[in-house]
N, C-alpha and C positions, 0 to 999 in steps of 0.2 A: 503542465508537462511533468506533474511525479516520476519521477522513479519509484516502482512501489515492488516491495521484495514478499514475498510469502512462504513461511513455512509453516511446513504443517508434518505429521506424524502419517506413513503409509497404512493403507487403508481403504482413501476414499476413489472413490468410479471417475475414470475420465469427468463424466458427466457436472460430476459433483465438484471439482477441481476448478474446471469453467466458470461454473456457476458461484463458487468464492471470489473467484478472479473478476468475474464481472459484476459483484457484487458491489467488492469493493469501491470498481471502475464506478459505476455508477452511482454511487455517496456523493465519490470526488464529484462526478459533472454536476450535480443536483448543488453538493455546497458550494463549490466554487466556480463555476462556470466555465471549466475549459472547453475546448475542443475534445468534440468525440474520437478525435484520432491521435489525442495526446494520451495513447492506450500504452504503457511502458509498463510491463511487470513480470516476476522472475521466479516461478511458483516452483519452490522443491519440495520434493518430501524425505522424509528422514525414517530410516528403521528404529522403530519403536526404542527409546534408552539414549537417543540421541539430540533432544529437545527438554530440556530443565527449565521450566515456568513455574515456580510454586507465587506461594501469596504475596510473599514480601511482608509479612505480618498486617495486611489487611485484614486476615481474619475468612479467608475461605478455599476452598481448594479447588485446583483447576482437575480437568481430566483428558486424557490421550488425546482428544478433538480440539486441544488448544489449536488455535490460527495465530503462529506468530506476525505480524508486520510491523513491516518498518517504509513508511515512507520518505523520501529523500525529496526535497521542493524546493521552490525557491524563497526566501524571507518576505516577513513583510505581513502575514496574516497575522491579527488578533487572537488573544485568547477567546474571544466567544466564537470565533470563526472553527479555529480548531476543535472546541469541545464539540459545537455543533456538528462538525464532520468524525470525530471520534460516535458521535450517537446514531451518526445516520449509518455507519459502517456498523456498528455494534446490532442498530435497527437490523439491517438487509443482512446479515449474517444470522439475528434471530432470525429469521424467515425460513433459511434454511436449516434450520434446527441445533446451530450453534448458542451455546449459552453465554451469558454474560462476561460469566466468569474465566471463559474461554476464547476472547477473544482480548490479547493482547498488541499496544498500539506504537511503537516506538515513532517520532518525528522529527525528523532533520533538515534545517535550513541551510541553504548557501547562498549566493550570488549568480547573478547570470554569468559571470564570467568563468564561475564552474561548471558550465554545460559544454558539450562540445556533442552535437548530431551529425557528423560525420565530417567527412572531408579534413581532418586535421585544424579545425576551426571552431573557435566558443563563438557561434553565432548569432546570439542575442549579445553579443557586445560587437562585432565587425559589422554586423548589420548586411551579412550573407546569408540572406535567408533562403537564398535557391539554389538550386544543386551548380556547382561550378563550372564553366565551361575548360573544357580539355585544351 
């Protein structure tokens, strides 16, 4: 169930927006196994001047096609879990003609008790997992 946020620089086609989107989506199922309908994500784009990604003295430079994200999930995954899904996201975004060096990865953990899917209720902690009755 990520929450996963995307930015990115205007520019790219419907088409192509989609296709980061479910790029992503699709890393996540493959590395961690969710539900195909744990689909949550918030794709904006920004007029050019409004996105600052440089190296961070890694030593290379990024270009306008940076893919900002930031994942937001819950705790508990290993560091080779995460590198892993950092490479398979970096993988399916090559695909689509993003480079390495453009594709940046921010990762935030919390608790289930930070979720709340609707109804005014963190449902993975009350253990209301169906829509409420009236």
């Amino acid at each position: 169930m990520p929450l996963v946020r995307i930015d990115v620089n205007q520019g790219r086609t419907p088409e192509q927006l989609r296709a980061l989107s479910r790029g992503i989506h699709d890393a996540i199922l493959a590395e961690y196994g969710i539900p195909e309908r744990d689909y949550f994500h918030v794709l904006t784009e920004h007029p050019q001047g409004q996105i600052f990604a440089q190296d961070a003295g890694l030593g290379f430079e990024r270009t306008p096609d940076v893919v900002m994200i930031q994942i937001f999930t819950q705790g508990g995954r290993g560091r080779e879990s995460k590198q892993s899904l950092f490479a398979a996201i970096a993988g399916k975004l090559a695909a689509m003609g993003v480079g390495g060096e453009d594709v940046f990865i921010g990762y935030v953990e919390n608790s289930a008790e930070d979720w709340s899917f609707g109804f005014g209720r963190a449902q993975y902690v009350t253990g209301e997992l169906v829509v409420p009755k009236k």
